[in-house]
C-alpha positions as CSV (number, residue, x, y, z in Angstrom):
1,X,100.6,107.5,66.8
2,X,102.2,106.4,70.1
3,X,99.0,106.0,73.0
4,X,101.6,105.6,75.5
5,X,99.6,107.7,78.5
6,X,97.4,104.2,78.8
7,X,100.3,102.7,80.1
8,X,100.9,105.5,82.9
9,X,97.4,106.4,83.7
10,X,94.8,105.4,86.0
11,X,92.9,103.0,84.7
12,X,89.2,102.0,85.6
13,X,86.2,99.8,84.4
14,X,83.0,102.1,85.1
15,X,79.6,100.2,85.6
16,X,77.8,103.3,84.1
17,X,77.8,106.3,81.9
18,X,79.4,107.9,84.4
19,X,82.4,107.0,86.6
20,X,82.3,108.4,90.5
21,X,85.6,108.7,92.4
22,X,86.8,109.5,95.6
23,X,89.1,111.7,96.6
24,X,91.3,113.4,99.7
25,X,93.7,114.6,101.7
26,X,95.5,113.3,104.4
27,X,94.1,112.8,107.8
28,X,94.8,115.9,110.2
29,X,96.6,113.6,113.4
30,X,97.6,116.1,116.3
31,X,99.2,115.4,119.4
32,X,96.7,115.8,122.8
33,X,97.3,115.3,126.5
34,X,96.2,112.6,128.5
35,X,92.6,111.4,128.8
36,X,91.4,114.1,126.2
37,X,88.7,113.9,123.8
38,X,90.0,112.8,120.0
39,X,89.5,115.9,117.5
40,X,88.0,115.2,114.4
41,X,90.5,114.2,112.0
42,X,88.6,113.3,109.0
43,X,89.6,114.9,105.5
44,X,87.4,116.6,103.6
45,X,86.4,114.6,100.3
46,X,85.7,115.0,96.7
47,X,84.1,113.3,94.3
48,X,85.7,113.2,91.0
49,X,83.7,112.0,88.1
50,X,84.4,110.8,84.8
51,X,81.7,111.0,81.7
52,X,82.2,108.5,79.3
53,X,81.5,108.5,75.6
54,X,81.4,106.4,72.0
55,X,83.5,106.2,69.8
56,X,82.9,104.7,66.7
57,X,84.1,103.4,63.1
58,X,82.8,101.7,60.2
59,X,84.4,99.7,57.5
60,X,82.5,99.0,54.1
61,X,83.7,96.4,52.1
62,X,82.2,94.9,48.4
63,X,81.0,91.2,48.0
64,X,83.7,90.9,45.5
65,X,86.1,92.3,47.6
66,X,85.3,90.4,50.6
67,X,85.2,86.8,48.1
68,X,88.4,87.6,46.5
69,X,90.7,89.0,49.4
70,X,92.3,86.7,51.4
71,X,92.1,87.4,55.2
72,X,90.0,90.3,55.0
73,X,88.4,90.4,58.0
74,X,91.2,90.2,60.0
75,X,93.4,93.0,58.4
76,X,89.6,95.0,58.9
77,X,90.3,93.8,62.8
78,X,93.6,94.8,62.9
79,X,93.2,98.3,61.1
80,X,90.2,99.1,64.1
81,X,92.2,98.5,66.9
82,X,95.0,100.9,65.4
83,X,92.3,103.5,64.2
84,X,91.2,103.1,68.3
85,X,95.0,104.0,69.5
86,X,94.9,107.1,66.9
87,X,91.8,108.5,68.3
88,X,92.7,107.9,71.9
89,X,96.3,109.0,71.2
90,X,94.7,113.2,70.1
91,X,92.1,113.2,72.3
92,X,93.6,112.3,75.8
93,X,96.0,115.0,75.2
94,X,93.8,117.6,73.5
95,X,89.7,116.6,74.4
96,X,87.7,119.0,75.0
97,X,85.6,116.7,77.3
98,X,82.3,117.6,75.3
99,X,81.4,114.6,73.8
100,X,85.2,113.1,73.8
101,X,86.9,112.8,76.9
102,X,89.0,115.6,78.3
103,X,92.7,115.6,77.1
104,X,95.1,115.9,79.9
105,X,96.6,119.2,78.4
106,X,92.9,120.9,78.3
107,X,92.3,120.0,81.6
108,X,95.3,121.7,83.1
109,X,95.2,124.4,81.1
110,X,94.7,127.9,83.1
111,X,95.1,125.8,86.1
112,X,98.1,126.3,89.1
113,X,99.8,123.3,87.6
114,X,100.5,125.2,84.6
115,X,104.0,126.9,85.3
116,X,104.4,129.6,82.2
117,X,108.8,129.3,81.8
118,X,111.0,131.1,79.1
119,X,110.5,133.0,76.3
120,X,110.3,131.7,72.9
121,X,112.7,128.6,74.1
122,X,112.6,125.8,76.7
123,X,115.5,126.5,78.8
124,X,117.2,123.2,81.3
125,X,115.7,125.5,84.3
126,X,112.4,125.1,83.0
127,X,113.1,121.1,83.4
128,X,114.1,121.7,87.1
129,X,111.2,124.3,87.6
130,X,108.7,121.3,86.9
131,X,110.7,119.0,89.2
132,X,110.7,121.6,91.6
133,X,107.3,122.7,91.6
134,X,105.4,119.1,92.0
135,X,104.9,118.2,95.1
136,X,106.9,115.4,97.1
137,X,104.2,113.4,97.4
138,X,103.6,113.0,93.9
139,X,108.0,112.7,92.7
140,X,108.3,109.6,93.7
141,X,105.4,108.1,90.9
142,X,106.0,110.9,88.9
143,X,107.0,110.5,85.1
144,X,107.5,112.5,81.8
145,X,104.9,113.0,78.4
146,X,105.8,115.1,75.9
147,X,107.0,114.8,71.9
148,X,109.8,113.6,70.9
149,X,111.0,116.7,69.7
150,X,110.8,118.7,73.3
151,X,113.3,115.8,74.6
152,X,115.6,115.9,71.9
153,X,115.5,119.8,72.8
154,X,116.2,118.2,76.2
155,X,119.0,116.3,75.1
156,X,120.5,119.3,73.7
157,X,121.0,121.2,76.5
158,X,124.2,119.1,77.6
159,X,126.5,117.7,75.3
160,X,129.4,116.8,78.1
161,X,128.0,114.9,80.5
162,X,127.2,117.5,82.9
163,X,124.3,118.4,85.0
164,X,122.1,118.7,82.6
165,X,122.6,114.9,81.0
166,X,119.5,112.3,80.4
167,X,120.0,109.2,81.8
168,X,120.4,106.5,79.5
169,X,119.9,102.7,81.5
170,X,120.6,99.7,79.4
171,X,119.0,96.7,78.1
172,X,115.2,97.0,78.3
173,X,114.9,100.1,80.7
174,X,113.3,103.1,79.2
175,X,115.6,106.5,78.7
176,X,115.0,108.5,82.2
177,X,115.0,112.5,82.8
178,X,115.9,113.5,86.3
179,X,115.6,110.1,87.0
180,X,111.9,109.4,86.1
181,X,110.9,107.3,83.2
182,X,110.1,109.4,80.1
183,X,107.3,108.7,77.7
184,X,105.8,110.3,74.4
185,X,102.6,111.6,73.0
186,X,103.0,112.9,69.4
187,X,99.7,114.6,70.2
188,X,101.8,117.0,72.2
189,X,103.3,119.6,70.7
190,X,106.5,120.1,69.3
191,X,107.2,123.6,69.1
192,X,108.9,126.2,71.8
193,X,106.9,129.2,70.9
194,X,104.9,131.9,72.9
195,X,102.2,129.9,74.6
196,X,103.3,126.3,74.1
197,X,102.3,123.9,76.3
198,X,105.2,121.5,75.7
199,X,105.7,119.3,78.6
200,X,104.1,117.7,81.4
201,X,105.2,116.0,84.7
202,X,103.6,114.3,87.2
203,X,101.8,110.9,88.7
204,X,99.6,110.0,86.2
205,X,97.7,107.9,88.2
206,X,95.9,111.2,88.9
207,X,94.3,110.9,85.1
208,X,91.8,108.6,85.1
209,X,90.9,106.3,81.8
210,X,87.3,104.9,82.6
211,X,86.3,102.0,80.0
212,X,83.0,100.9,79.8
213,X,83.0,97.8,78.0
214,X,85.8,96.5,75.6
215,X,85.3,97.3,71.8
216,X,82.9,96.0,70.1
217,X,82.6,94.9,66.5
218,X,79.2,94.2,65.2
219,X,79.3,92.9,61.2
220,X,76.2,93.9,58.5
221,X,75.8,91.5,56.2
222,X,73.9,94.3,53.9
223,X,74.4,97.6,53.0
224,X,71.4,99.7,51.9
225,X,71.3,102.5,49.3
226,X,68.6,105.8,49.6
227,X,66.3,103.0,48.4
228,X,66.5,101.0,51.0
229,X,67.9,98.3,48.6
230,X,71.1,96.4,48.8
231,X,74.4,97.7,47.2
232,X,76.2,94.6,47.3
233,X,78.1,95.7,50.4
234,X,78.9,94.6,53.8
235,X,80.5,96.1,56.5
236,X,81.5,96.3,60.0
237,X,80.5,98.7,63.0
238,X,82.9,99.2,65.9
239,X,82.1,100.7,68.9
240,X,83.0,101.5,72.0
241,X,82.6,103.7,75.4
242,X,85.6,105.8,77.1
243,X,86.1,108.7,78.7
244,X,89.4,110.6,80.7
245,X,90.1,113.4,82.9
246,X,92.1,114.9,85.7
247,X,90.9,114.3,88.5
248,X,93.5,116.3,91.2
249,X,95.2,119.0,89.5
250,X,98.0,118.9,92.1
251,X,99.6,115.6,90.8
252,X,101.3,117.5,88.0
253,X,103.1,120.1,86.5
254,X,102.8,120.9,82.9
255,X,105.2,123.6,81.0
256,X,103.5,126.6,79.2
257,X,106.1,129.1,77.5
258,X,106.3,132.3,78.0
């Protein structure tokens, strides 16, 4: 699976198991007439936070095994760092954030970023309806997630270079919607149908990754049976402590159909 919102998130190294932010508005300035006393400007703020939590994985392997197969270890390596992107690729769209971080789609669900468009389809004003509804503060970082099939619905809609037409830049640019780089998470879903939450839009920096540590890979020389005896196995333990979550609701807009 593709764990492209890494590379459009916020990311953060928390120094605990919990990562404190801070967040607010803009300062209030006013105009005032000569020689007057300043008001007080100062915004109100928030303190996000982010929980973080383990993730794990574990890889037996046989003494034989291990003798006989040539760079075993790492091929285990490689298959743990791809079993990471799987796990982070589902649950930073769909966490529930109770022991697994919150997926961006469960976070904005039921909120007012969620704009509920069409009816058993995903019509090109639903595209403009996200674009609209974002705030222009947040356009100008703003950028697409969603599964590959919703954009080739996308690319659908226009088929003669209209309005309606992707943007297609050439050599190593990305494919761009309205102007703003697209990217996928086959987490997402694919369909149209009542209730689909199909598309999001937004500055991700407003969904915070917090990493605790880098992964960690412990190996055990010896496996033990019920008997506390060896089974002629080894293995190794990977671990490692993350967690995610929106933390301003106002940097997106995510599709929900109606």
């Amino acid at each position: 699976s593709l764990n492209q919102i890494r590379q459009i998130a916020r990311q953060v190294v928390a120094t605990g198991d919990v990562w404190n932010g801070v967040s607010a508005g803009s300062v209030s300035w006013s105009f005032s007439p000569e020689a007057t006393e300043a008001g007080d400007n100062a915004p109100t703020f928030a303190q996000p936070t982010v929980q973080l939590h383990k993730a794990q994985g574990f890889v037996p392997i046989s003494i034989e095994a291990m003798e006989d197969e040539a760079n075993a270890t790492q091929e285990v390596a490689r298959l743990l760092a791809f079993g990471r992107d799987e796990l982070e690729a589902t649950k930073f769209i769909s966490g529930t954030g109770s022991g697994e971080p919150f997926g961006i789609v469960t976070a904005l669900t039921g909120t007012s970023s969620e704009l509920t468009q069409g009816t058993n389809t995903l019509p090109l004003t639903a595209v403009y309806g996200l674009d609209n509804g974002l705030p222009a503060r947040y356009r100008m970082g703003a950028s697409w997630l969603g599964h590959r099939s919703i954009y080739n619905v996308v690319r659908q809609f226009d088929t003669a270079g209209g309005a309606g037409m992707w943007v297609q830049l050439q050599g190593d640019q990305p494919s761009q919607l309205l102007g703003r780089r697209v990217y996928e998470a086959e987490a997402m879903t694919s369909t149209v149908t009542t209730g689909s939450r199909n598309l999001i839009y937004g500055d991700f920096s407003n969904y915070v990754i917090a990493d605790r540590v880098g992964m960690t890979i412990e190996f055990i020389p010896h496996l033990v049976g019920a008997n506390r005896r060896p089974t002629g196995q080894r293995g190794w333990y990977a671990y490692y402590r993350v967690g995610a979550d929106v933390v301003n609701e106002g940097g997106f807009r995510m599709n929900k159909v109606g």
